[in-house]
Each structure stands twice: as C-alpha cells, then as structure tokens.
C-alpha positions as CSV (number, residue, x, y, z in Angstrom):
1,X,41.2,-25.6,-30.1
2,X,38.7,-28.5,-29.3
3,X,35.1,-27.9,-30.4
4,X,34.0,-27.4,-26.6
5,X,36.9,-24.6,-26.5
6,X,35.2,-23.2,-29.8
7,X,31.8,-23.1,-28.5
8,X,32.6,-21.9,-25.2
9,X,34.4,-19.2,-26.6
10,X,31.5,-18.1,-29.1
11,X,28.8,-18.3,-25.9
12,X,31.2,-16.1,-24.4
13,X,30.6,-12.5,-26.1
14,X,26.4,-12.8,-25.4
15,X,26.7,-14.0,-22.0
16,X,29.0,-11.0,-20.9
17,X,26.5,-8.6,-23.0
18,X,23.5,-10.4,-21.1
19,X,25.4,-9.7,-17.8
20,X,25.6,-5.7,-18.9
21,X,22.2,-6.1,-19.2
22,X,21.8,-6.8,-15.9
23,X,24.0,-5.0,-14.5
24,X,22.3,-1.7,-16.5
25,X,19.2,-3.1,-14.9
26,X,20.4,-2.7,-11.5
27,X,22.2,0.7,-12.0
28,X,18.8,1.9,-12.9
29,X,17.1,0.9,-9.4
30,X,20.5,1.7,-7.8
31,X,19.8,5.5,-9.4
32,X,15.9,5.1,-8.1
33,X,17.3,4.9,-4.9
34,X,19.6,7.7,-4.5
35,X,17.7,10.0,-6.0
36,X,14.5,10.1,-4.3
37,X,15.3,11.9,-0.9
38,X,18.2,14.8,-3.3
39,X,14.9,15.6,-5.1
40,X,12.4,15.6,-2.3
41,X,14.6,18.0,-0.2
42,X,14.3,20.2,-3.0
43,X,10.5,20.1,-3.4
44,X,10.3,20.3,0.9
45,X,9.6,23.9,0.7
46,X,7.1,24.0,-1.8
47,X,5.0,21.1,0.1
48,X,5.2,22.7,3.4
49,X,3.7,25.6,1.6
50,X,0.3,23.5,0.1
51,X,0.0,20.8,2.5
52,X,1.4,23.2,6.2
53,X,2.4,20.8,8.9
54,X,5.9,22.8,8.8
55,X,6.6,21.5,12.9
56,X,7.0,17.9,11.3
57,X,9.0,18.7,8.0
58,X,11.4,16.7,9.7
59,X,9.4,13.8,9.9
60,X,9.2,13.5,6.4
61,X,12.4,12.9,5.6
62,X,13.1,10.7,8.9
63,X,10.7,8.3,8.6
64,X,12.2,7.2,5.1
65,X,15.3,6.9,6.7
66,X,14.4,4.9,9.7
67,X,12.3,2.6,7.7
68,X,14.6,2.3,4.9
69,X,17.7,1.4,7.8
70,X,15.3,-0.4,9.5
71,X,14.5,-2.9,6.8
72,X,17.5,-3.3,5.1
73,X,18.9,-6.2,7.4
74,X,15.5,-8.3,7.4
75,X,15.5,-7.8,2.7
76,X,18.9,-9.3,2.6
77,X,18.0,-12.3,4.9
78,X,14.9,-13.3,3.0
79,X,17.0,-12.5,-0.1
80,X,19.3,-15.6,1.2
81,X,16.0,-17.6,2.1
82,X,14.0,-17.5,-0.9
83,X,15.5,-16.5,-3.7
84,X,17.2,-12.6,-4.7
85,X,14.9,-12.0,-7.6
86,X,11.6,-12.3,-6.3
87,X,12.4,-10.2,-2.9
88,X,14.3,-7.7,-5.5
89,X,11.2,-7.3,-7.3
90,X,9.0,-6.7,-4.6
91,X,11.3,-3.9,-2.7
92,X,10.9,-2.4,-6.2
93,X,7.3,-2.7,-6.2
94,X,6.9,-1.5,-2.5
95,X,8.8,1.5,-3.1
96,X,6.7,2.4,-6.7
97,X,3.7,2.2,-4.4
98,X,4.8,4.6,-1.9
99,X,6.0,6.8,-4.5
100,X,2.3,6.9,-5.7
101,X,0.9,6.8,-2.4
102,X,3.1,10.3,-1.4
103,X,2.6,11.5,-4.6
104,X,-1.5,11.3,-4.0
105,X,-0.8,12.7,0.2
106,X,-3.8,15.1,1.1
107,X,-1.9,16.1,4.4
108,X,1.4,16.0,6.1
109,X,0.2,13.0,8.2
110,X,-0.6,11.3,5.2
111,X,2.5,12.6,3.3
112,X,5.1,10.8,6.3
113,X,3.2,7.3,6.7
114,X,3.3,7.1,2.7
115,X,7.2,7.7,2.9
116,X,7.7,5.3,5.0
117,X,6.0,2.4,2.8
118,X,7.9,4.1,0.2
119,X,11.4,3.8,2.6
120,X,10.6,0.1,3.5
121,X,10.8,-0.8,-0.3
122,X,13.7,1.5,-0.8
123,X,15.7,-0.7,2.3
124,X,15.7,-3.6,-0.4
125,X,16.8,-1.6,-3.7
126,X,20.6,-1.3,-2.6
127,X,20.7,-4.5,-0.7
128,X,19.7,-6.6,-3.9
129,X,21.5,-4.1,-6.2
130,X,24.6,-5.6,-4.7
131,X,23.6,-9.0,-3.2
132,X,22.6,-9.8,-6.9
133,X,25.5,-8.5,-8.6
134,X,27.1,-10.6,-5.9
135,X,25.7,-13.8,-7.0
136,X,26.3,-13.2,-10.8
137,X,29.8,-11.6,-10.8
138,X,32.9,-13.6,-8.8
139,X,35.0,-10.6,-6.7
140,X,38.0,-10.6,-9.3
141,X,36.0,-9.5,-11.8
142,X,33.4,-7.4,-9.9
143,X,36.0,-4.9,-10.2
144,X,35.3,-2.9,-13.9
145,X,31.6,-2.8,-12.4
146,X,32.8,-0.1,-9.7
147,X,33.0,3.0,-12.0
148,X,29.3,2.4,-13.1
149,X,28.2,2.7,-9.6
150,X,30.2,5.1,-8.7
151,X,29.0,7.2,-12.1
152,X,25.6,6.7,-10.4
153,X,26.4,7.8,-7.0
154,X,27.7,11.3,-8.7
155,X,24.7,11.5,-11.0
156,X,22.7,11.8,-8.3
157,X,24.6,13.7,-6.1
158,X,24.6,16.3,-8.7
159,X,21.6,15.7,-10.6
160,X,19.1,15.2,-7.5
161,X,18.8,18.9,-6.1
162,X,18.8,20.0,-10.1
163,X,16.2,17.5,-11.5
164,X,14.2,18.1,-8.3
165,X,14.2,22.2,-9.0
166,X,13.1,22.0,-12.4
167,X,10.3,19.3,-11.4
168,X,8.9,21.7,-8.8
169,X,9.1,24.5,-10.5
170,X,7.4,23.3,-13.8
171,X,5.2,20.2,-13.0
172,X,4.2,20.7,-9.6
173,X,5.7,19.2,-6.0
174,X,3.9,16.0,-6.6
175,X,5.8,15.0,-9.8
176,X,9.0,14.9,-7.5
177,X,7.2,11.5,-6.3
178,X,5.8,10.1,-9.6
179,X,8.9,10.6,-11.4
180,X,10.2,7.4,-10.2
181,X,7.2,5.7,-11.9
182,X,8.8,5.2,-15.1
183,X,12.0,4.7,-14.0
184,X,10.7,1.6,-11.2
185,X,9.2,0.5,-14.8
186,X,12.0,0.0,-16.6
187,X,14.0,-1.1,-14.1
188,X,10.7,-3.4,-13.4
189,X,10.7,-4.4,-17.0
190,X,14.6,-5.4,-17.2
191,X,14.8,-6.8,-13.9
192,X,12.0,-9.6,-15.0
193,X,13.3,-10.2,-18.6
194,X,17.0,-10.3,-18.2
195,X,18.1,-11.6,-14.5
196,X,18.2,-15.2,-14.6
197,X,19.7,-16.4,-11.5
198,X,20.4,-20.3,-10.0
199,X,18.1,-22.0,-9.1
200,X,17.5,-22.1,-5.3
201,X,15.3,-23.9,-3.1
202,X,13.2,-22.3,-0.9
203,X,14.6,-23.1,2.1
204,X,11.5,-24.0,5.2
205,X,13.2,-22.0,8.1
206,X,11.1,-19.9,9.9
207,X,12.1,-16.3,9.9
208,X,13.9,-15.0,12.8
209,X,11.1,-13.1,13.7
210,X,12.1,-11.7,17.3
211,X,15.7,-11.0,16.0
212,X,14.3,-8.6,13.3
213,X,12.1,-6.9,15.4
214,X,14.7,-6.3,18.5
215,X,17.1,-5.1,15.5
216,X,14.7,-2.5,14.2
217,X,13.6,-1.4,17.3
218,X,17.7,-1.0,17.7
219,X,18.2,0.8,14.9
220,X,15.3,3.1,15.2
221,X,16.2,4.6,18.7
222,X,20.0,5.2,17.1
223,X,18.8,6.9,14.0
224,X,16.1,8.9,16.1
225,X,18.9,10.1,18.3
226,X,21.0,11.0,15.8
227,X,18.5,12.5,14.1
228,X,16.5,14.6,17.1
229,X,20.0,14.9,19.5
230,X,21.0,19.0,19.6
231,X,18.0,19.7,17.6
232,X,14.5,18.3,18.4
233,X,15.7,17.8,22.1
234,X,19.1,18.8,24.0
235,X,21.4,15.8,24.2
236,X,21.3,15.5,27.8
237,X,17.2,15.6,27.8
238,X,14.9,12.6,29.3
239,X,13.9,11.3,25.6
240,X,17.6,11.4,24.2
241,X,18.7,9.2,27.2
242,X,16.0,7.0,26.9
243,X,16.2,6.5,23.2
244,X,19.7,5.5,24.3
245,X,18.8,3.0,27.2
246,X,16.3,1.4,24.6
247,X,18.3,1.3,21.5
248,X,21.2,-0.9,24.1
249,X,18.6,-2.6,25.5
250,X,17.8,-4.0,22.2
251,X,20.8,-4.6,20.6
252,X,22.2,-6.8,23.5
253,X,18.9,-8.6,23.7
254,X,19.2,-9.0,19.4
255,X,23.0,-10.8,19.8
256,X,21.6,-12.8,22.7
257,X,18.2,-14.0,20.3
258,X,20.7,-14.4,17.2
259,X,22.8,-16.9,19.3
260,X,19.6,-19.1,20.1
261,X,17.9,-18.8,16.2
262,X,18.3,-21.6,14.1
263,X,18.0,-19.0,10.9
264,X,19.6,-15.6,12.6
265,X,18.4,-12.5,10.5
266,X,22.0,-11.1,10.6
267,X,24.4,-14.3,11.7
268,X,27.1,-13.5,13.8
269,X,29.4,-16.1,12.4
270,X,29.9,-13.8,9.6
271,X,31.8,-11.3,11.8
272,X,34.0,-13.4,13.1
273,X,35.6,-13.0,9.6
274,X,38.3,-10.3,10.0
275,X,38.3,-8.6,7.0
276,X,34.3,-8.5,7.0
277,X,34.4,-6.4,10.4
278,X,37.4,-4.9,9.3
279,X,35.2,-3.4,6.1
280,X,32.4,-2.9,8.5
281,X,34.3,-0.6,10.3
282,X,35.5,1.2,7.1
283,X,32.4,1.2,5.7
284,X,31.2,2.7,8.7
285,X,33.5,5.4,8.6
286,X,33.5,5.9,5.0
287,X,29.5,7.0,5.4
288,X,30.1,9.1,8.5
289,X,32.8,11.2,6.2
290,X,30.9,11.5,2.9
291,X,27.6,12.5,4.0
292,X,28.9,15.2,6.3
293,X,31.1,16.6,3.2
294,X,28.4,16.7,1.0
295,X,25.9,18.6,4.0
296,X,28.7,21.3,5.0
297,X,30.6,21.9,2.2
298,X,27.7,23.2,-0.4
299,X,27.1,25.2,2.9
300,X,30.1,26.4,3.2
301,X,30.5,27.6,-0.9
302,X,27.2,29.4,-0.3
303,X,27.5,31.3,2.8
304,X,31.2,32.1,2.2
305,X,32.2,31.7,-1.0
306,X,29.1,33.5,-2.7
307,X,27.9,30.6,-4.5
308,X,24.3,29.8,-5.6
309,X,22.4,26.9,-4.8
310,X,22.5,25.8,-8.0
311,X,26.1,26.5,-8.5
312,X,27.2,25.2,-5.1
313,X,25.8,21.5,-6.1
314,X,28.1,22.1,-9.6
315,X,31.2,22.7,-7.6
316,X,30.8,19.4,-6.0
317,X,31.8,17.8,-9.3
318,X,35.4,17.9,-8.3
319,X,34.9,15.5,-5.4
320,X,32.5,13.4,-7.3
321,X,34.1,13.2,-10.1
322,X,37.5,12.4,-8.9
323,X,35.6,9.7,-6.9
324,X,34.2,8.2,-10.1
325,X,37.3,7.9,-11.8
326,X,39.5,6.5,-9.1
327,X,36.9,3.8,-8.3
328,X,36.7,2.8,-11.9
329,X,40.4,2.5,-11.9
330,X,40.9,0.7,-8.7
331,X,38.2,-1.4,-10.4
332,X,40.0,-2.6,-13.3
333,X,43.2,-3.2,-11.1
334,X,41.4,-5.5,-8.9
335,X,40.2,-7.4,-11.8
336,X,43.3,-7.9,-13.5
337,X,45.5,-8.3,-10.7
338,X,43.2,-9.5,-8.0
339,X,44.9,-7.7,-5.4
340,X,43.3,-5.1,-3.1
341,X,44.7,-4.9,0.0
342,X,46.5,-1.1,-1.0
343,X,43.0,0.7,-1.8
344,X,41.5,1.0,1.3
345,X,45.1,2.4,2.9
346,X,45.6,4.5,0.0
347,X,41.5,5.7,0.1
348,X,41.7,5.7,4.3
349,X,45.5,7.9,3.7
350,X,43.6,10.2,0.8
351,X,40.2,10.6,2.8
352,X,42.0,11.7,6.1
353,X,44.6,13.9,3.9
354,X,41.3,15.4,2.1
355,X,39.3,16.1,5.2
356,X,42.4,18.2,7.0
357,X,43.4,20.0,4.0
358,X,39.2,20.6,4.0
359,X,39.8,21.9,7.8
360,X,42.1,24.8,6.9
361,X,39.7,26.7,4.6
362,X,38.9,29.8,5.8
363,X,37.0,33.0,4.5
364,X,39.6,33.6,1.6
365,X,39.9,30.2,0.3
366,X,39.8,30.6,-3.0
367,X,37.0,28.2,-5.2
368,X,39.5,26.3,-7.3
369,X,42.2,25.6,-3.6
370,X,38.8,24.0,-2.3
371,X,37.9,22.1,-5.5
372,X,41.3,20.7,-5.3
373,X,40.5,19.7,-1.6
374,X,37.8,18.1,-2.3
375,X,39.4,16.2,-5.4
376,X,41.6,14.8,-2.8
377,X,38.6,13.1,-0.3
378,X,36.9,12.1,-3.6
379,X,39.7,10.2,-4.6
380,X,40.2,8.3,-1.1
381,X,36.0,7.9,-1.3
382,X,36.7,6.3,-4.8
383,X,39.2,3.9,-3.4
384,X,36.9,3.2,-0.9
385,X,33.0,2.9,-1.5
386,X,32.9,-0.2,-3.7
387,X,36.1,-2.0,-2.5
388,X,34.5,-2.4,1.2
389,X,31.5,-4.3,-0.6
390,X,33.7,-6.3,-2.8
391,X,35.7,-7.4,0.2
392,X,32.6,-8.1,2.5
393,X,31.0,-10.4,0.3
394,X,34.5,-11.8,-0.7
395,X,34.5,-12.8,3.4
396,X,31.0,-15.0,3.8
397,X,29.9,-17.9,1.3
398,X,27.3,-17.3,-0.9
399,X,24.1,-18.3,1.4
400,X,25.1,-15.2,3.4
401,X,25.6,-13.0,0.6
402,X,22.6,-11.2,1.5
403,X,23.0,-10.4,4.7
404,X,26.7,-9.6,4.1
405,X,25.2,-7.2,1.7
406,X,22.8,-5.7,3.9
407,X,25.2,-5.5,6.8
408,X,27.5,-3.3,4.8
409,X,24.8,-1.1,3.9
410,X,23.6,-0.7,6.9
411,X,27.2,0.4,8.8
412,X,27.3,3.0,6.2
413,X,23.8,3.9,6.8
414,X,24.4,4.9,10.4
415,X,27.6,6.0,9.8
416,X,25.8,8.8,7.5
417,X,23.3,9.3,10.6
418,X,26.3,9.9,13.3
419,X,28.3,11.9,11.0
420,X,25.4,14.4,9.6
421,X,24.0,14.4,13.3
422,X,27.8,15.2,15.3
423,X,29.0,17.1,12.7
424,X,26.2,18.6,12.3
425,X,25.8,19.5,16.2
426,X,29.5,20.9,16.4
427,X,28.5,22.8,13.4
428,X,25.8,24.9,14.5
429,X,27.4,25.0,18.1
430,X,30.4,26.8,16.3
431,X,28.5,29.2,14.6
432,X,26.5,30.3,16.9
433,X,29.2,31.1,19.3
434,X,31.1,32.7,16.3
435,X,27.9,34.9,16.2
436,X,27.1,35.4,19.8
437,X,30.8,36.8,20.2
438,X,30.4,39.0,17.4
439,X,27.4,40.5,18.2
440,X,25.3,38.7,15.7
441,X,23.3,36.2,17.5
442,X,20.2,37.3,16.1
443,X,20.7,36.1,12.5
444,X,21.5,32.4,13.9
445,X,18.1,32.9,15.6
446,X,16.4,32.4,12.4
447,X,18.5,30.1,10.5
448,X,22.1,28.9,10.9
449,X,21.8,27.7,7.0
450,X,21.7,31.1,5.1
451,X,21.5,31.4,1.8
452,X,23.6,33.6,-0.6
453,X,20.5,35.6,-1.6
454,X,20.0,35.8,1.7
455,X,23.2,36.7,3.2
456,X,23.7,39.5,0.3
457,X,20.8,41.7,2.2
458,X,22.4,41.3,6.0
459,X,24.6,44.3,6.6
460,X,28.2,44.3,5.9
461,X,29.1,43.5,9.6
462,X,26.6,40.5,9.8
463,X,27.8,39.1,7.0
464,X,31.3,38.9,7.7
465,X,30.8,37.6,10.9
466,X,28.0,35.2,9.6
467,X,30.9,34.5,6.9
468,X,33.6,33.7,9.3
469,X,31.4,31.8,12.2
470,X,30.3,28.9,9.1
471,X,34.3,29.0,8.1
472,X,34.9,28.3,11.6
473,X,32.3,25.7,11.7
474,X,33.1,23.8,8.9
475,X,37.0,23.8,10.1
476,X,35.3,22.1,13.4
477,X,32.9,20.1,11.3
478,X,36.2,18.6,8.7
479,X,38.6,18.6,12.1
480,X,36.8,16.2,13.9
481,X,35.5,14.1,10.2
482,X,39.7,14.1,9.8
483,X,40.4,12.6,13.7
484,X,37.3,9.9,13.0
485,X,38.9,8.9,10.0
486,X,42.0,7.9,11.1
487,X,39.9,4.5,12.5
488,X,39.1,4.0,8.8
489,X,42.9,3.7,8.4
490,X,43.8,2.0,11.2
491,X,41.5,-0.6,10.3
492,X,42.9,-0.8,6.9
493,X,46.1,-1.5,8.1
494,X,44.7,-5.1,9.5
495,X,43.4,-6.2,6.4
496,X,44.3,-9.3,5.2
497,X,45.1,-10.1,1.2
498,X,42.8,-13.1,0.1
499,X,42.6,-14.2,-2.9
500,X,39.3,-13.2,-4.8
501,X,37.3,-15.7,-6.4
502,X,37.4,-16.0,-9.7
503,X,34.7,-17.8,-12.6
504,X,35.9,-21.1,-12.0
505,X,36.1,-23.4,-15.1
506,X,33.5,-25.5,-16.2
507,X,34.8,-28.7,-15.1
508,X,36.4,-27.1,-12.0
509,X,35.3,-27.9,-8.3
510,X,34.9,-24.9,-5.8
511,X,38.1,-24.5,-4.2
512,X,37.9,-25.3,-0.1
513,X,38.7,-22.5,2.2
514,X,42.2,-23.9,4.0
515,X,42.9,-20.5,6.6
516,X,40.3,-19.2,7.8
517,X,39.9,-15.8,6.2
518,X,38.7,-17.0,2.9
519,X,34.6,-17.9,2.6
520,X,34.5,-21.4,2.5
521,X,33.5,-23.8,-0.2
522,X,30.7,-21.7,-1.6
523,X,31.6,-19.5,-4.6
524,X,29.3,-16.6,-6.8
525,X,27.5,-18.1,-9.6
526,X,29.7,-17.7,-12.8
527,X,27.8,-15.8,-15.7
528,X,27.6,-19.7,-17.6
529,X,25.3,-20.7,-14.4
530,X,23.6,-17.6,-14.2
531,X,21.8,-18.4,-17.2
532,X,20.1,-21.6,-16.1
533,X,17.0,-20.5,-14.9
C-alpha cells in the first residue's frame, strides 16, 4: 500500500463519522418538520377552547400548508443560487420564529398569520434536508441513509398525536409550539458546526421573481380547492370554479415566464429527463396514497373496530414499521449493487396490492387481518418514499439539485392535498348515504368523525349503521386510492436503469453523460470535498 493509500485510508473512518454527523443533524430538522402539524392537531381542541375563533379552525392548519407548498419551490432555487447552508439555516430560523410567534398568539387571527411565517420556514426544512444530503452523499451510496428517514417518518407518525397529548394536557396548548425551540436549537447548533459544504460562488442572477410569484399564486388556488372543495364550498360553487380558472391561469402563464427567465425558479429542462417526471409522477402518487391511509384508517379502527385514539395511532405501527424496514433494506441494496430499477415496481405492485386488500375490510375484520393489510402498503411505501428522491436527484446535475429537490417535494405535497381532499370527499359522501338509508342521518349531522367514546353512547341501531356506513366509506376511500395507484406502477414500468454516481476517486475526472438519461458532467460532492470549506 503506497503512503497516499495509507493516509487515505486512515482519513477515511472520521470523514464517514463527520458525515453521520450531518446526517443526524438533518434527521433532527427533518423530525422538526413532521412533527409540528401531528402535535398541533392534537392541541386544536384545546385552543379553540381559550382563544374561540372555532369557524376558522381550518385556517390554522391551511395556512401552514399553503405557505409551506408555496415556498418550497422558491428555497430550493436560492439553495442552487447561493449556497445550501446559509438558506438551510435561515428556513430553520424562520420556522423557530413562528413557533415563538404562535406560541405567544392572543387570538385566532394572530394564531393563523404566525403559522404561516412558521410554514414559510418549514417549506425549506425538507427541501435542504435532502438537497444537502444530496450534495454530500453520491446516489450509490445514499442508499443505507433511507432507513434513518424513514425511522423518522414513523416516529412522528406515531409519536406526533402522543407527544402532542401529553403536552396539552400537562404544560399547556402553547408548549405544543415552543417545543420545537430546543429541538430548532440543536439542530441550529449542529447544522453550523458540522456541515461543511464546497465552496460555491454566489452566483449574480436575478431571481425569477414573476416565475415564483405566478407558481405560488398556482399552487395556492390548488391546495385551497383541495382543501375547501365538498367542505367549505360545494365543488360545483362560483369560488371552487374560480379558484380553478385562476390556479390554470397561473400555471400556464408560470411555464410561459420560465421559458423567457434567464435563472427559471423551477427549470423545465429538468423534466425533460424521463426518469425525473417519471418519479414525479410516483412521487405524486406515492403522497396521494399515504396521507389518505394514515386519515381513514385510524378512522376506521376507531369507529369500527373499537379502538381508542391513543390506541388507534399504535396500530399504525404495522404499516410504519414495515415501511421502515423495507426502505432501510432497499437502501443497502442500492448501495451495494447500484441498481434500482425493481423498487419502485415492486413498492407501485405492493402499494396497489396493500390498498385493495385495505378495500375489502368490512365491519368484522379482525385487528391483526388489517394490521397485516397495512404491513403490505407499508412495505410498497418503504420501497417507494426515498427511492423517488434518490432517482430525481440522480436525473439533474448538481446546480439543479435544489430545485430537483424541491420539485419532488412539492408533487408529493399536492399529492397528499388531492388524496386527503377526494378521498376525503368520497368518504363522507359514503357515509352519509350509508346513514341516510339507514335512518341515521342525524348523527352525520354533527360529525361524520366519531369517536369510540363517542359512538359507545349512540344506541345499538346507530351504531351499527354508523359502524357499517365508515366500513363502506373507507372500502370507497382504499378502492379508488388502489385504481390511482396503478399510475404509480405504470409509470414505474418506464423507468430507466442508470447507473448511480458513485464518490469518484481522488484523481478521477467526472464521468460525461453519453445518453441522455444520465445528469451530465456534474456529480455530488464526495465526503473528501465536503470538508473543504
């Protein structure tokens, strides 16, 4: 072994620890992030109760979402522009603030402008969670990375609606806010000690500054649809259709703007890679499926299977858990084979497999035929949540990784708005029917989401028919998740095997992109170049 062999090879073991580091730096925002609107939806009822305002509860939780879908686009681009870390740190800092801010609300008013500061910094935490770990990890060995974000994803999936009961109940509604204070500091703290990326100059384009705002104004009117259509206002209703009218409007008039810009905040070149629309599209699907599971089938354990609230988030584990575990194994098979081309048939097969199998329960499905169900969609979830990122960013060159990155995000963002809001709408259409015909309409006049505690006082009668309209909604709900699926698959079926990249040796030159589908001559930054700065 030559000397440079020998001291390569002893820089080796502190460099991968510094990158775990990192990468435990991220997790922690990437945790900040999911958590936040699991444990406000616990506290809602409790701040409805001291601050009133109960005809915009809604608001509350919308205007973090539009704000946070909103911006996600525009922190990926200035990621690419000037530099990851500093736009990182400020979408941290943005997001600590409106924690404080709707922590400190006086009034409902107050309490929805504050959350949406609070989603405008939360828009960049998942964008630079994975446009960083982009930059410092090539694709073929992103892969043993995916079972730490998945871990995350079920941690708060399970923990959220637990951690934000026992904060309500013991420290007051406005704790569920200020607990992300010392989390946003660590992660604050690591963030600026640890990540040590390239260095890049700052590039002197302007900002695309009519793009960005013809692409939120876009993506406002589709989440507000999806968010007020059946519910605030009837789907056929004057504001519906012209939330509609405008949200085309602006979307057309953003590709024709994005065309013209010399620095397009989302560049269309970028999806005339195939396999980056093709995970688009996945992505897209993947969101629409696993937000609507996680709404309806809690629901469902509840209402028909006698479960408690607490319990009904516990018997999610077999979905999240089997989603865990696959990932982190399809993780480690990408990184030692490369390959990856079979995990998002497999996941697409597996998710559309789960959701059926989901659409036959009925009032006498029995706790552990469901849990084995939903093992089923967590696995094809598992095969599919990180490997559309890894393949995305695998698509563009490394100036675009941002907006790759945000792109991604933002598919499966509104695919999580159309799914909870069609689902959603055929749910409650279902069960009210169910009800109507059984001559108990007048317990979906006060809530189509009944408790157990709730249900357990209803006469026998009401119950079972309450019982068997929301099994008949959720087999609605899962039927039509299953059929919307099967464009997840479809999709899969065209994607094309290219090579990851891989660290490239020290004395190596990039590799040039010879057909097409590859990304060109940029590559990730190898963990030796990540620690130049």
């Amino acid at each position: 072994m030559t000397e440079s062999k020998k001291a390569a090879s002893g820089r080796a073991a502190p460099r991968v620890r510094s990158i775990r580091v990192v990468v435990f730096a991220l997790m922690i925002t990437m945790l900040l992030a999911m958590l936040d609107n699991l444990i406000v939806g616990t506290a809602m009822p409790t701040i409805v109760g001291d601050l009133g305002g109960m005809e915009h509860l809604s608001w509350v939780v919308t205007a973090y979402t539009l704000a946070t879908a909103a911006s996600t686009p525009i922190w990926g681009k200035l990621g690419d522009l000037y530099g990851r870390k500093g736009v990182f740190l400020t979408s941290i800092v943005i997001f600590l603030i409106g924690s404080v801010l709707s922590g400190m609300a006086q009034d409902m008013s107050q309490l929805i402008g504050f959350r949406a500061v609070q989603g405008l910094g939360a828009g960049g935490l998942m964008v630079g969670v994975m446009a960083i770990l982009g930059d410092l990890v090539p694709p073929r060995e992103r892969g043993r990375y995916q079972g730490m974000m998945a871990g995350v994803m079920a941690v708060a999936m399970i923990g959220g609606p637990l951690v934000g009961g026992a904060i309500t109940d013991h420290l007051g509604w406005r704790w569920s806010f200020y607990i992300n204070l010392p989390l946003g500091a660590v992660a604050l703290a690591m963030v600026t000690a640890v990540l040590h990326l390239p260095a890049k100059e700052r590039s002197k384009a302007r900002v695309d500054y009519l793009g960005a705002a013809l692409l939120t104004v876009g993506i406002t009117a589709i989440v507000l649809v999806t968010t007020w259509g059946g519910t605030e206002y009837a789907w056929s209703s004057a504001v519906i259709m012209e939330l509609i009218a405008l949200g085309v409007a602006s979307l057309v008039g953003f590709l024709f703007v994005e065309t013209k810009a010399a620095e397009p905040i989302m560049p269309l070149h970028i999806f005339r890679n195939r396999n980056f629309t093709l995970m688009s599209v996945v992505g897209f699907m993947a969101g629409f499926v696993m937000f609507g599971a996680v709404l309806f089938l809690p629901l469902y354990q509840q209402s028909v299977q006698g479960a408690s609230a607490t319990n009904s988030g516990l018997l999610l584990l077999p979905m999240l858990l089997a989603m865990m575990v696959v990932s982190l194994v399809a993780g480690r098979i990408t990184t030692s084979t490369g390959k990856y081309k079979a995990f998002p048939i497999l996941g697409s097969v597996l998710m559309v497999t789960g959701l059926f199998l989901l659409a036959t329960m009925d009032t006498g499905t029995t706790r552990f035929t469901s849990g084995v169900y939903m093992a089923v969609l967590g696995a094809g979830m598992g095969f599919l949540m990180q490997i559309t990122m890894l393949v995305a960013q695998n698509s563009v060159e490394l100036k675009d990784m941002g907006v790759a990155s945000s792109a991604t995000t933002l598919f499966r963002t509104l695919g999580s708005s159309f799914g909870v809001a069609i689902m959603g709408a055929l749910f409650t259409g279902r069960v009210q029917d169910e009800m109507a015909a059984r001559g108990g309409g007048g317990v979906t006049e006060q809530s189509a989401q009944l408790d157990a505690q709730s249900l357990a006082k209803l006469p026998d009668a009401a119950r079972e028919a309450y019982e068997y309209a929301v099994a008949s909604g959720t087999h609605i709900a899962f039927l039509v998740g299953g059929s919307v699926a099967v464009v997840a698959l479809v999709a899969a079926l065209f994607v094309k095997e290219v090579p990851l990249r891989g660290t490239a040796k020290p004395d190596e030159a990039p590799s040039q992109d010879t057909d097409g589908d590859g990304a060109g001559p940029a590559r990730p930054a190898t963990v030796r170049e990540s620690q130049t700065v």
